[in-house]
PDB file of N, CA, C and O in Angstrom:
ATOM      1  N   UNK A   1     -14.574 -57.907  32.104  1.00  0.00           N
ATOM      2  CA  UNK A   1     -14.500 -58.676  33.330  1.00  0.00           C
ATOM      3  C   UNK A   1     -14.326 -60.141  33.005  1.00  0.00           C
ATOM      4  O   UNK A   1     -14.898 -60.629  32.030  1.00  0.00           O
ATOM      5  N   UNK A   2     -13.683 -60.726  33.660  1.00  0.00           N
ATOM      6  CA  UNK A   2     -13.455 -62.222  33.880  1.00  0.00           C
ATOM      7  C   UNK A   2     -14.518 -62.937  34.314  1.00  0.00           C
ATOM      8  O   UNK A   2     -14.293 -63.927  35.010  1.00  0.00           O
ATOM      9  N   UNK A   3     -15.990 -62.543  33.958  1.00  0.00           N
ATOM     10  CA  UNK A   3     -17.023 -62.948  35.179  1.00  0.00           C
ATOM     11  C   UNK A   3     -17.812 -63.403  33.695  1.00  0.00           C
ATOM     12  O   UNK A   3     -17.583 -62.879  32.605  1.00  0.00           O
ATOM     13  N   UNK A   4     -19.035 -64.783  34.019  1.00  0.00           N
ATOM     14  CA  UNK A   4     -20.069 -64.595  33.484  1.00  0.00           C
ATOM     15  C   UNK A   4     -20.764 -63.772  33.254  1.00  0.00           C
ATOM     16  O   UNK A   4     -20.287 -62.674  33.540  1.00  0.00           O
ATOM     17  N   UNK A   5     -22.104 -63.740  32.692  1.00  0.00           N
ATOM     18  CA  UNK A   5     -23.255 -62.830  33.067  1.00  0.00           C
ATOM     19  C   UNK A   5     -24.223 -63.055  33.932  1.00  0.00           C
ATOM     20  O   UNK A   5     -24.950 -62.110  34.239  1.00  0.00           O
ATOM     21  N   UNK A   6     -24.437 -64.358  34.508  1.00  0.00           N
ATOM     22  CA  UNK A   6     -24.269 -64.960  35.873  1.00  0.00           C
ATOM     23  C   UNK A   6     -24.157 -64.819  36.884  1.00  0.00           C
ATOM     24  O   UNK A   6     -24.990 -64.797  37.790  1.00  0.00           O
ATOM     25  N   UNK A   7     -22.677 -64.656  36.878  1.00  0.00           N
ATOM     26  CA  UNK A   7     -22.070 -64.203  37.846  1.00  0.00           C
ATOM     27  C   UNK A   7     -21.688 -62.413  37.918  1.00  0.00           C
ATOM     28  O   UNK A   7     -21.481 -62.026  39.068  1.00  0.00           O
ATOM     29  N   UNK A   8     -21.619 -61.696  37.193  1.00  0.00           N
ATOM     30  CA  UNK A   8     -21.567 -60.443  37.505  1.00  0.00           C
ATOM     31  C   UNK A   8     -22.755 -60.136  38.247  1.00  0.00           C
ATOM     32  O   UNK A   8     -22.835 -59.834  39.438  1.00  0.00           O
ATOM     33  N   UNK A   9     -23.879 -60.279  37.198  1.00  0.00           N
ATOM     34  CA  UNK A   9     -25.498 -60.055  37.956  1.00  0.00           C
ATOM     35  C   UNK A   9     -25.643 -60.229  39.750  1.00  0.00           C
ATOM     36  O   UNK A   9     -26.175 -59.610  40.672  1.00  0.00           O
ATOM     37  N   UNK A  10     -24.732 -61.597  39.547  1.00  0.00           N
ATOM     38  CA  UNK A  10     -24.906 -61.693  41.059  1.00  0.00           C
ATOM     39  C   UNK A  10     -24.379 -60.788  41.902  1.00  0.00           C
ATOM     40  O   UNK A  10     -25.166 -60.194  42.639  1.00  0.00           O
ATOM     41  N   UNK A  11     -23.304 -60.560  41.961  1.00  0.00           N
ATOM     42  CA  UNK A  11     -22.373 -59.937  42.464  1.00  0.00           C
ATOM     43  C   UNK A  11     -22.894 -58.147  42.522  1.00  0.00           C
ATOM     44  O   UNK A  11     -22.809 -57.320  43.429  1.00  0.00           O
ATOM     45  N   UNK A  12     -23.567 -58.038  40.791  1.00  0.00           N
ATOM     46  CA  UNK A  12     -24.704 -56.396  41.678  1.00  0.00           C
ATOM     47  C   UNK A  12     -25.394 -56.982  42.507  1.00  0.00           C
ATOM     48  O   UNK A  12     -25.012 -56.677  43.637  1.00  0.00           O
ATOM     49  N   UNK A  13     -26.334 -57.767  42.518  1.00  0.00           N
ATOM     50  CA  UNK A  13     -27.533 -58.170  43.186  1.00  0.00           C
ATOM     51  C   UNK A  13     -26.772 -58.331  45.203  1.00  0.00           C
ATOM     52  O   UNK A  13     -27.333 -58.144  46.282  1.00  0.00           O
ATOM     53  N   UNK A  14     -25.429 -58.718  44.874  1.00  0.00           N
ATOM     54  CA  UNK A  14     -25.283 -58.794  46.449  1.00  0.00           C
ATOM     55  C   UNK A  14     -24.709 -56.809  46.758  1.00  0.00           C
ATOM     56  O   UNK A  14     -24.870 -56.266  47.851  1.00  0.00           O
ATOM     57  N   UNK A  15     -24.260 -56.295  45.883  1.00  0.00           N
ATOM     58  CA  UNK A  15     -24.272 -54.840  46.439  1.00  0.00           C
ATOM     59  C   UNK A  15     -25.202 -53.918  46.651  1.00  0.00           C
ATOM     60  O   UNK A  15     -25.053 -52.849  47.243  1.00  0.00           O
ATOM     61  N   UNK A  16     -26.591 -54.532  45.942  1.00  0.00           N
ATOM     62  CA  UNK A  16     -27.905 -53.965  46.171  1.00  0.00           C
ATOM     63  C   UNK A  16     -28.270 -53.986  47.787  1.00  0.00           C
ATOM     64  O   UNK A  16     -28.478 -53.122  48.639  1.00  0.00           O
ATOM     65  N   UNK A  17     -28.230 -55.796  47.743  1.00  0.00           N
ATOM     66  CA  UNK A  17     -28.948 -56.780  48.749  1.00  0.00           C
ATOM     67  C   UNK A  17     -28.344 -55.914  50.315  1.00  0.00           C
ATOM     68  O   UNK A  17     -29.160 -55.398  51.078  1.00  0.00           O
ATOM     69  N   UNK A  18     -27.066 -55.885  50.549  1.00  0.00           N
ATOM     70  CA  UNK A  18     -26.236 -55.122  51.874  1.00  0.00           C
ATOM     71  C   UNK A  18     -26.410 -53.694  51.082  1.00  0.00           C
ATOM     72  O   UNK A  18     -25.780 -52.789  51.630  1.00  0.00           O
ATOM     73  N   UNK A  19     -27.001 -53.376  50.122  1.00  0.00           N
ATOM     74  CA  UNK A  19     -27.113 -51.870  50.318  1.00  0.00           C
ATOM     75  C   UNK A  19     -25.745 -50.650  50.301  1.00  0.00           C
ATOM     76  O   UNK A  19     -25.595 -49.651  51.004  1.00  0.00           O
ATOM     77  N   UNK A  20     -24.919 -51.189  49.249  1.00  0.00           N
ATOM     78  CA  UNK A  20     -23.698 -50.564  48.858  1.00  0.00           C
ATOM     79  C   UNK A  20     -23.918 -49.844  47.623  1.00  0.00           C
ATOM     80  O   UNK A  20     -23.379 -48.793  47.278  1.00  0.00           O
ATOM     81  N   UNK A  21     -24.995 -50.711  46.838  1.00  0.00           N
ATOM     82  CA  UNK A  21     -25.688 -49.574  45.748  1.00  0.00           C
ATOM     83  C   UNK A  21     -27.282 -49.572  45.851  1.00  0.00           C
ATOM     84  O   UNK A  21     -28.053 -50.499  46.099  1.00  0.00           O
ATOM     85  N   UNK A  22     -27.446 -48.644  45.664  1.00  0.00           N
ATOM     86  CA  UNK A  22     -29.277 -48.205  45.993  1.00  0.00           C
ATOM     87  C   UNK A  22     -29.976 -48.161  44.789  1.00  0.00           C
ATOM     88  O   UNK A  22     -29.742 -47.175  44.090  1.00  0.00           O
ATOM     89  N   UNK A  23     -30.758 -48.961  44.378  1.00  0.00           N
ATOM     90  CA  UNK A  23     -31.429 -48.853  42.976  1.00  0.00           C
ATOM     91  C   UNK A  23     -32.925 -48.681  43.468  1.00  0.00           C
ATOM     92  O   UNK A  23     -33.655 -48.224  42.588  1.00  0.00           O
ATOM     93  N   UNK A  24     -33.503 -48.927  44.599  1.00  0.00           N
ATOM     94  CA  UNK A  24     -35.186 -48.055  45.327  1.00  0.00           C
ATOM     95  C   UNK A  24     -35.763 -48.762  44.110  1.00  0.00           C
ATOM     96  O   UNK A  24     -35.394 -49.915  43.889  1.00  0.00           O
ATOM     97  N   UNK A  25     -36.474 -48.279  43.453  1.00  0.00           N
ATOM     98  CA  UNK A  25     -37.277 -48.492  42.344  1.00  0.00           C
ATOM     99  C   UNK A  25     -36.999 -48.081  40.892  1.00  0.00           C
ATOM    100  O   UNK A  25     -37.865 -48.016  40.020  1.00  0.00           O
ATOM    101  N   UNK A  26     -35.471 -47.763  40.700  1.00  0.00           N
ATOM    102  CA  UNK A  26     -35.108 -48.142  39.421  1.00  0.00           C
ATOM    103  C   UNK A  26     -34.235 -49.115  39.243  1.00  0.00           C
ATOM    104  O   UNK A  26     -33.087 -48.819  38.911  1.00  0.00           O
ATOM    105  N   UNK A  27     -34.561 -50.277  39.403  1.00  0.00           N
ATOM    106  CA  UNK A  27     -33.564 -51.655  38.909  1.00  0.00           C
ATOM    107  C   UNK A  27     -33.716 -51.218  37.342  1.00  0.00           C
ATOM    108  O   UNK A  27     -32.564 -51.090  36.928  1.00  0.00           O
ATOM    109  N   UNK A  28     -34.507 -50.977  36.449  1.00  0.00           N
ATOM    110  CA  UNK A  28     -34.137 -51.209  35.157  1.00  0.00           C
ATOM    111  C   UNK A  28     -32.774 -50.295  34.683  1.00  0.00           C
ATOM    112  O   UNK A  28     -31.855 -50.647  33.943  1.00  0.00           O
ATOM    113  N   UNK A  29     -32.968 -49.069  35.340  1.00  0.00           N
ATOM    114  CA  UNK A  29     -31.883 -48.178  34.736  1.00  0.00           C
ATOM    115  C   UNK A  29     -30.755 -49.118  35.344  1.00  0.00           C
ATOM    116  O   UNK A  29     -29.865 -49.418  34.548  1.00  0.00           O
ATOM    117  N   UNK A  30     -30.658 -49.600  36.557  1.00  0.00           N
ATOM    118  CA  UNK A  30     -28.906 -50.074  37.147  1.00  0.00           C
ATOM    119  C   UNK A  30     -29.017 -51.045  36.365  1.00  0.00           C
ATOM    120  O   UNK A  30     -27.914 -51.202  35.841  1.00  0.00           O
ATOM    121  N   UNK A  31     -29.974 -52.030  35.869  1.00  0.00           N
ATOM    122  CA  UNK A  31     -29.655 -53.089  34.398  1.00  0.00           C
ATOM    123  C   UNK A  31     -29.121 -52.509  33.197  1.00  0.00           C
ATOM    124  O   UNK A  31     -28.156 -52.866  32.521  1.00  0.00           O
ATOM    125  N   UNK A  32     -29.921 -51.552  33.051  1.00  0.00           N
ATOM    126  CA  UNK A  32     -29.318 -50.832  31.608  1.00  0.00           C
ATOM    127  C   UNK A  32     -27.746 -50.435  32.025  1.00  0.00           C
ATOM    128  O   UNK A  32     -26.911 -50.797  31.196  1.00  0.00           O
ATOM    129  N   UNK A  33     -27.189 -49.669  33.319  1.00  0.00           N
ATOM    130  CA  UNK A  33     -25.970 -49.447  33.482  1.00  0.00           C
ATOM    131  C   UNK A  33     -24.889 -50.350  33.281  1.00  0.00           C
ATOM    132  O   UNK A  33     -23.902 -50.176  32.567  1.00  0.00           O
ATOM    133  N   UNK A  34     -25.279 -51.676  34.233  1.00  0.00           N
ATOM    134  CA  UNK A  34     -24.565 -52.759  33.939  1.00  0.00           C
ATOM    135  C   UNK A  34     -23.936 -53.313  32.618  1.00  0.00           C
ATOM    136  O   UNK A  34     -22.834 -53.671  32.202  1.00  0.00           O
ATOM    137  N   UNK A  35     -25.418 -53.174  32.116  1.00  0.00           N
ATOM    138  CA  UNK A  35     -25.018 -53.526  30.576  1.00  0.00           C
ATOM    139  C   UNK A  35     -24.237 -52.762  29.626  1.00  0.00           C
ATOM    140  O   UNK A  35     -23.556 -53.307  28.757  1.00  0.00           O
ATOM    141  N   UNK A  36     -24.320 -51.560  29.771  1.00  0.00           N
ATOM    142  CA  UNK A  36     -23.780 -50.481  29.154  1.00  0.00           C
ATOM    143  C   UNK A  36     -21.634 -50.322  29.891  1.00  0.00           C
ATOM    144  O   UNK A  36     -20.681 -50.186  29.124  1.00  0.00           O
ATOM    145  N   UNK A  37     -21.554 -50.377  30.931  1.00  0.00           N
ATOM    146  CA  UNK A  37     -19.964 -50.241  31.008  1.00  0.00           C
ATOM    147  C   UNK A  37     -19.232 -52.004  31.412  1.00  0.00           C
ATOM    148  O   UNK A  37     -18.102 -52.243  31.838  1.00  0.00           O
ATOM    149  N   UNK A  38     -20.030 -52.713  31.180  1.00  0.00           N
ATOM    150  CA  UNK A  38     -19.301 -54.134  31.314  1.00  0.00           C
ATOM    151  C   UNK A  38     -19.633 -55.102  30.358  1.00  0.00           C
ATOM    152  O   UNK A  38     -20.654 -55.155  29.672  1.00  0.00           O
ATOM    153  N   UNK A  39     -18.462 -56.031  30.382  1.00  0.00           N
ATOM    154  CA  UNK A  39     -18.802 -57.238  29.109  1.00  0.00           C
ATOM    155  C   UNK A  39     -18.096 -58.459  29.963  1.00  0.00           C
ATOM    156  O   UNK A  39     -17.181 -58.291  30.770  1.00  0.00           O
ATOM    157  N   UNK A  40     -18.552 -59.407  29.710  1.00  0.00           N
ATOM    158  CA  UNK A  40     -18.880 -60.501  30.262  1.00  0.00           C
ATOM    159  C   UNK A  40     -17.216 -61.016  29.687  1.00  0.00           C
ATOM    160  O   UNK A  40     -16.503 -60.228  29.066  1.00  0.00           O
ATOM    161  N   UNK A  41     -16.713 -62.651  30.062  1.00  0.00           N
ATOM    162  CA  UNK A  41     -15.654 -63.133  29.677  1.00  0.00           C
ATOM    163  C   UNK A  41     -16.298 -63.984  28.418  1.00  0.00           C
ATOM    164  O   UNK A  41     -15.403 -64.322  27.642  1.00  0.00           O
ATOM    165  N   UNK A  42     -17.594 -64.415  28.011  1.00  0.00           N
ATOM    166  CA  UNK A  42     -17.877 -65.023  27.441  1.00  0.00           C
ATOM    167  C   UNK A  42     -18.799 -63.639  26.390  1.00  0.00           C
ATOM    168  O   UNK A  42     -18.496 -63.833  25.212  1.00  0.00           O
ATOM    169  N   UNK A  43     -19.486 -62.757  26.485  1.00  0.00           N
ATOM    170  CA  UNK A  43     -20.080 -61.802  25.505  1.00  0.00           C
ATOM    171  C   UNK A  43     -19.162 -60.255  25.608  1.00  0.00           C
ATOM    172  O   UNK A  43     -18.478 -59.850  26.548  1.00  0.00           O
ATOM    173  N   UNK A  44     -19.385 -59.736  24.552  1.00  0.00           N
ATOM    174  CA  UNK A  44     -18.692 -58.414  24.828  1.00  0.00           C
ATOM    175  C   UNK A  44     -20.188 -57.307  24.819  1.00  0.00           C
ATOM    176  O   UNK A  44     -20.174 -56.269  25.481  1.00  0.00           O
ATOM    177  N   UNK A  45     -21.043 -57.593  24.231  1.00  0.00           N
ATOM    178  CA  UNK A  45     -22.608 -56.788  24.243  1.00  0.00           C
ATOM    179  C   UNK A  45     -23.475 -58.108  25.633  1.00  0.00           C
ATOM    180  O   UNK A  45     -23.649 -59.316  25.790  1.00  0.00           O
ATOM    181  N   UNK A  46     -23.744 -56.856  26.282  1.00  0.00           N
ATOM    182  CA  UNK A  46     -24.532 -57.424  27.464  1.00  0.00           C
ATOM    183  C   UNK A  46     -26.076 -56.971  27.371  1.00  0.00           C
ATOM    184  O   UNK A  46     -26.142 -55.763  27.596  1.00  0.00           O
ATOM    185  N   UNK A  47     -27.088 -57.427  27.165  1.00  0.00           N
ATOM    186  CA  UNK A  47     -28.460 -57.160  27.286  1.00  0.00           C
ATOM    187  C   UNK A  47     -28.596 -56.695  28.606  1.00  0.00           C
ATOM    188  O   UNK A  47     -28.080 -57.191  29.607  1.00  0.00           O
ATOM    189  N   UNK A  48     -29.451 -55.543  28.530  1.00  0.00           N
ATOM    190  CA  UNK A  48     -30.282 -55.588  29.988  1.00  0.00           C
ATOM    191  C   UNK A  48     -30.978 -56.689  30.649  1.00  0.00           C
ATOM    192  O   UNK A  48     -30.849 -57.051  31.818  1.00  0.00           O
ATOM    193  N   UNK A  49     -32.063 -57.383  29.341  1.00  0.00           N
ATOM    194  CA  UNK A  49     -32.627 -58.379  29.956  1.00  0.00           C
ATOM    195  C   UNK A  49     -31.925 -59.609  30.591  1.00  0.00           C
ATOM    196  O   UNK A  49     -32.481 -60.312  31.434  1.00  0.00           O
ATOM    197  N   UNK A  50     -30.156 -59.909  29.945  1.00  0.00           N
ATOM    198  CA  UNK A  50     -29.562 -60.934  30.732  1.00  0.00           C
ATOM    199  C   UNK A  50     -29.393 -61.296  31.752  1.00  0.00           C
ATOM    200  O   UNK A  50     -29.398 -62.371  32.352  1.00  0.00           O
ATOM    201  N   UNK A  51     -29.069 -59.273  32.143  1.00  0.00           N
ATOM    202  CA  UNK A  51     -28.607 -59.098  33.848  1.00  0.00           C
ATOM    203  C   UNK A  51     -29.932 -59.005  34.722  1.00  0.00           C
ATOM    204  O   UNK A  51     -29.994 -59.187  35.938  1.00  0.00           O
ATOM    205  N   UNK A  52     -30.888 -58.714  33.939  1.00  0.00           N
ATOM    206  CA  UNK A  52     -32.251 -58.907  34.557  1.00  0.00           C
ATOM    207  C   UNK A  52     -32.595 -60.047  35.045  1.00  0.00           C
ATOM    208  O   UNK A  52     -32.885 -60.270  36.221  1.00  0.00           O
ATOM    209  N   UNK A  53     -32.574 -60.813  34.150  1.00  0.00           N
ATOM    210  CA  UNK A  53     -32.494 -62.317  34.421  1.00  0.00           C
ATOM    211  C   UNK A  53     -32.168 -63.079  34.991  1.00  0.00           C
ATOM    212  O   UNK A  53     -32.970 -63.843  35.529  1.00  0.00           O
ATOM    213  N   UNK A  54     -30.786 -63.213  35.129  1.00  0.00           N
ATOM    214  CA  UNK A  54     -29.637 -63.010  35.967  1.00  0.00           C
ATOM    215  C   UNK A  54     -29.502 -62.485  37.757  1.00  0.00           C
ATOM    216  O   UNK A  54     -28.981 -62.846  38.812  1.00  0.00           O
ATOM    217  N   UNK A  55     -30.139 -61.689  37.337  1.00  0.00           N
ATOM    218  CA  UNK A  55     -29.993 -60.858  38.798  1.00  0.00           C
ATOM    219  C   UNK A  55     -31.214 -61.484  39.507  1.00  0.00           C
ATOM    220  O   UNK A  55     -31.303 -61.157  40.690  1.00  0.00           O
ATOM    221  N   UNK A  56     -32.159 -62.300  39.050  1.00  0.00           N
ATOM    222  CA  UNK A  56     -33.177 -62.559  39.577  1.00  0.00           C
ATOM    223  C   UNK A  56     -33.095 -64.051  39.949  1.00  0.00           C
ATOM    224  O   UNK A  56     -33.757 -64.510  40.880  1.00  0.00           O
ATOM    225  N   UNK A  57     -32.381 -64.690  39.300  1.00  0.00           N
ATOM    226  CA  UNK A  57     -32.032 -66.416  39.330  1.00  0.00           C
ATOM    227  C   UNK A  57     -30.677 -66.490  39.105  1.00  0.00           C
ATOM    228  O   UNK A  57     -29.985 -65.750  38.406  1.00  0.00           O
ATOM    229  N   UNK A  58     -30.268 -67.720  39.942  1.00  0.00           N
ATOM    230  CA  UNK A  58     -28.765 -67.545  40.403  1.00  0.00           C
ATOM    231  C   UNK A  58     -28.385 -69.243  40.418  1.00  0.00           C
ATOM    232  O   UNK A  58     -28.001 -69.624  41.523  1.00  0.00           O
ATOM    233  N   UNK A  59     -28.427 -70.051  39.605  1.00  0.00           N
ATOM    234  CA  UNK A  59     -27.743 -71.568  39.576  1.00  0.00           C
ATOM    235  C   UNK A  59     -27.469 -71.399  40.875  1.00  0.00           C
ATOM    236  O   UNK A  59     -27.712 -70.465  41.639  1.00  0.00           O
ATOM    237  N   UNK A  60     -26.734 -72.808  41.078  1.00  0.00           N
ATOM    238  CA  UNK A  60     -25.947 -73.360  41.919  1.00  0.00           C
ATOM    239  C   UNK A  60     -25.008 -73.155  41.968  1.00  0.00           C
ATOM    240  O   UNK A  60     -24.454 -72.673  42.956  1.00  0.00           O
ATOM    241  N   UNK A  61     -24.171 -73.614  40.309  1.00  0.00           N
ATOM    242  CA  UNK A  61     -22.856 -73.435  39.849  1.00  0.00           C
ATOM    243  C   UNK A  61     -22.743 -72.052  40.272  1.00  0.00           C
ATOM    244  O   UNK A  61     -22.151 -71.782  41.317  1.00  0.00           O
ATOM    245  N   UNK A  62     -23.347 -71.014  39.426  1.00  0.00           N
ATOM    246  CA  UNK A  62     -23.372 -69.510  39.908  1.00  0.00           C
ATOM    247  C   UNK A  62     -22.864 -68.950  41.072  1.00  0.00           C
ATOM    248  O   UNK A  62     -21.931 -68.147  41.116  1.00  0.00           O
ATOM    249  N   UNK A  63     -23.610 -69.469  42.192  1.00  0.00           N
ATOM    250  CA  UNK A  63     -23.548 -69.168  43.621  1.00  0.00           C
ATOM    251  C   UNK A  63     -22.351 -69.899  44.213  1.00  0.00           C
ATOM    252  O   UNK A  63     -21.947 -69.474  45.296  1.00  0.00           O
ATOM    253  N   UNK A  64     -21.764 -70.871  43.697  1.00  0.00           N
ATOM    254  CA  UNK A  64     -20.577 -71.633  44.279  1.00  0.00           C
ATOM    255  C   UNK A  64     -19.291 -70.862  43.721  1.00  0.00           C
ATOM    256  O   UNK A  64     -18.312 -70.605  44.422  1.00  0.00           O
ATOM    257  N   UNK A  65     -19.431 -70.498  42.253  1.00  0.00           N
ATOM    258  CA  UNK A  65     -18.599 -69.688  41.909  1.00  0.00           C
ATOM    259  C   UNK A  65     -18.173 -68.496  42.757  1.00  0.00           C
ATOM    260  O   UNK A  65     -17.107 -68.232  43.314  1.00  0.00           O
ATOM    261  N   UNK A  66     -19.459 -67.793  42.674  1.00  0.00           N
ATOM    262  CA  UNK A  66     -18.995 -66.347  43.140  1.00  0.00           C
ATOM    263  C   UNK A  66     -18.597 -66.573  44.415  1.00  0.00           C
ATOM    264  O   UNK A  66     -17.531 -66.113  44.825  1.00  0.00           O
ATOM    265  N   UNK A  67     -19.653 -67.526  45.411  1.00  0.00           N
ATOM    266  CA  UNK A  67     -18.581 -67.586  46.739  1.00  0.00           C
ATOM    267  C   UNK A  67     -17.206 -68.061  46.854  1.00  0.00           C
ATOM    268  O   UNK A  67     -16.509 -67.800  47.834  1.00  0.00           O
ATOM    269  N   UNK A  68     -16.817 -68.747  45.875  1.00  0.00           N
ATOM    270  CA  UNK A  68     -14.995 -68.861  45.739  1.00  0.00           C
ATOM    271  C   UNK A  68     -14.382 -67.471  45.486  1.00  0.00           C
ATOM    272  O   UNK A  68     -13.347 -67.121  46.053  1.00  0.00           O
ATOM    273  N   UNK A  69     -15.235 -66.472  44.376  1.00  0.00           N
ATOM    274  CA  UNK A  69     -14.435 -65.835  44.718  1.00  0.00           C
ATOM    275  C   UNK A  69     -14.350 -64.644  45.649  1.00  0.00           C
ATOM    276  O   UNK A  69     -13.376 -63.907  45.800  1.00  0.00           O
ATOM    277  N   UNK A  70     -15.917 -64.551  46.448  1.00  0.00           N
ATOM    278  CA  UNK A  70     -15.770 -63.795  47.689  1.00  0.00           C
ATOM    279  C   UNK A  70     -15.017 -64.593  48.425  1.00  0.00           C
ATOM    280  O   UNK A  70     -14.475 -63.827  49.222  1.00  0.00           O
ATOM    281  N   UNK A  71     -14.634 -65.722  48.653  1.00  0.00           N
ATOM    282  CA  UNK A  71     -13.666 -66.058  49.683  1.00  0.00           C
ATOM    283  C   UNK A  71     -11.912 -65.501  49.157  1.00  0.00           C
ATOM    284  O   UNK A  71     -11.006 -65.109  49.892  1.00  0.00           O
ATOM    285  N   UNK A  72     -11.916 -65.620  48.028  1.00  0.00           N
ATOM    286  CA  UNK A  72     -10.430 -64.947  47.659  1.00  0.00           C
ATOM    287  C   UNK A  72     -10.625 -63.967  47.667  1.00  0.00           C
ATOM    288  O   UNK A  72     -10.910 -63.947  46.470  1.00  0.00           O
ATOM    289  N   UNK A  73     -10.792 -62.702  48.040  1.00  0.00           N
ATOM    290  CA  UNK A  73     -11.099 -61.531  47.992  1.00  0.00           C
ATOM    291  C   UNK A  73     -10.948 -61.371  49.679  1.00  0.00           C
ATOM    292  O   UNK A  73      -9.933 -60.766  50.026  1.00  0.00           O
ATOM    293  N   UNK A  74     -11.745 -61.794  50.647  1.00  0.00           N
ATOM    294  CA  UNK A  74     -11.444 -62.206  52.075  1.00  0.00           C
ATOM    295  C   UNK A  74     -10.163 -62.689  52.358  1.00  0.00           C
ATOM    296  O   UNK A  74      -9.491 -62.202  53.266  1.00  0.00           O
ATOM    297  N   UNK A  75      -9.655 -63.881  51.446  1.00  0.00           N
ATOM    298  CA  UNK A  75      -8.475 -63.925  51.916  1.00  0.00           C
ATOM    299  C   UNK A  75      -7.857 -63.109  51.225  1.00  0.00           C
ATOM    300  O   UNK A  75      -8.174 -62.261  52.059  1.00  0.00           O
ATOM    301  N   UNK A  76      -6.916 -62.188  50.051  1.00  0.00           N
ATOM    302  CA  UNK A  76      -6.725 -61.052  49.599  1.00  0.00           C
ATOM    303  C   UNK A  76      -6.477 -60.084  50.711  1.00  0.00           C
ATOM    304  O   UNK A  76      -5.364 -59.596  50.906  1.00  0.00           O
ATOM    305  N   UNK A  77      -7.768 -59.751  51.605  1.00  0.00           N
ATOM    306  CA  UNK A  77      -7.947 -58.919  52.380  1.00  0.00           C
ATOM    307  C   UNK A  77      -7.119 -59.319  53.549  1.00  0.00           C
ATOM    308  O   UNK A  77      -6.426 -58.540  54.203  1.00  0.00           O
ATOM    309  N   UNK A  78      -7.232 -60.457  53.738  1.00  0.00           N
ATOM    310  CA  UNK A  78      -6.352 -60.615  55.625  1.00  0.00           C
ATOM    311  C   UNK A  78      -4.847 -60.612  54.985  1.00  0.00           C
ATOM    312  O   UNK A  78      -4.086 -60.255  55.884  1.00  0.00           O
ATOM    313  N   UNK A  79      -4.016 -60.909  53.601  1.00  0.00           N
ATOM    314  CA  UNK A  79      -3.050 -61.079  53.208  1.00  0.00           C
ATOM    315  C   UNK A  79      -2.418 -59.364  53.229  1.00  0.00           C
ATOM    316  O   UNK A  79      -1.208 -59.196  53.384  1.00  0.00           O
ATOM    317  N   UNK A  80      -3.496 -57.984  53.035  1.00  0.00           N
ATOM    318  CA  UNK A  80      -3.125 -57.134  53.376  1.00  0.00           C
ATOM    319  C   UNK A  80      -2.777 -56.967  54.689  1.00  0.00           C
ATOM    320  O   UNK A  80      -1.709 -56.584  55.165  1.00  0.00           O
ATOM    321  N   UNK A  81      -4.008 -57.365  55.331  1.00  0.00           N
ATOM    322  CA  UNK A  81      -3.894 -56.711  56.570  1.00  0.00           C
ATOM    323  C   UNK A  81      -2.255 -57.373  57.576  1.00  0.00           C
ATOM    324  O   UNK A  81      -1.652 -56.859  58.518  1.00  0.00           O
ATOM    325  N   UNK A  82      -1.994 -58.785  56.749  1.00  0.00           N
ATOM    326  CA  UNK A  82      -1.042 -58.998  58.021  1.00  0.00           C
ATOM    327  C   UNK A  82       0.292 -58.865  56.957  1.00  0.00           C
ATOM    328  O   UNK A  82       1.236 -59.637  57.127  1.00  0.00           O
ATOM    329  N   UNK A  83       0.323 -58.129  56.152  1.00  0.00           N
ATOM    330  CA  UNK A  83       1.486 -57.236  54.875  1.00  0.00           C
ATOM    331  C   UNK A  83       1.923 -56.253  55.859  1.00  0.00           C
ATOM    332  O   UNK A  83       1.076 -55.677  56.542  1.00  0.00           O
ATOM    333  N   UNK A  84       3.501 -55.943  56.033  1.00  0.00           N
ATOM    334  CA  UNK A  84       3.654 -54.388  56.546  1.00  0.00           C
ATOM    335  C   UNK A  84       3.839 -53.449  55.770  1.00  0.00           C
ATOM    336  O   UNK A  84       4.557 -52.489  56.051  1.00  0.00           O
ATOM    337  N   UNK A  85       3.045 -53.623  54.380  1.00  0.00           N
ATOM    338  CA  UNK A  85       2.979 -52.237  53.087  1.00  0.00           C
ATOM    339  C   UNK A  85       1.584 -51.635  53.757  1.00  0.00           C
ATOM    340  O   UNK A  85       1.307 -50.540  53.267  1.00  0.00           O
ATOM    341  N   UNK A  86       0.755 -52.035  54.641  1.00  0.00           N
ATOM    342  CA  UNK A  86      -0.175 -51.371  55.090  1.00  0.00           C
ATOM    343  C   UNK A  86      -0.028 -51.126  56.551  1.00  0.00           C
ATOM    344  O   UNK A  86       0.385 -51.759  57.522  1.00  0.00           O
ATOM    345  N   UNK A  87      -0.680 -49.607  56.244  1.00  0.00           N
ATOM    346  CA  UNK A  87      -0.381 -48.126  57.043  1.00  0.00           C
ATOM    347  C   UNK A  87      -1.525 -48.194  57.943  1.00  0.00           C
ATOM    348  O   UNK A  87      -1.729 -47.289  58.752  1.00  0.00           O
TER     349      UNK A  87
END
């Protein structure tokens, strides 16, 4: 991924938060998952404890980031919707 470890963390932490992934009372295993099928743009071995870490504290920079790129992703999305390749 093109993402910090930072910023990925965050980005589970907001699919937890709206409830798109359900971790109930195993956050450690969805840390261990994280860590196990993704690598950061800056590490290729991801600790559990990073995304732990991570997922729990979120900079500024962090949070400004990722909302740039939930806003490109929003816009992405209306660029489909007003595309006539979509059905």
């Amino acid at each position: 991924m093109n993402l910090t470890i930072p910023e990925l963390a965050l980005f589970a932490r907001l699919l937890t938060e709206i409830k798109v992934v359900s971790v109930k009372d195993n956050k450690q295993q969805y840390f261990k998952f994280l860590s196990q099928i993704y690598m950061s743009k800056d590490d290729k071995d991801i600790s559990e404890n990073s995304i732990k870490n991570a997922f729990y504290s979120s900079s500024k920079d962090t949070l400004a980031s990722v909302e740039r790129l939930l806003i490109r992703m929003l816009n992405t999305i209306q660029k489909f919707k007003d595309s006539k390749m979509i059905s």
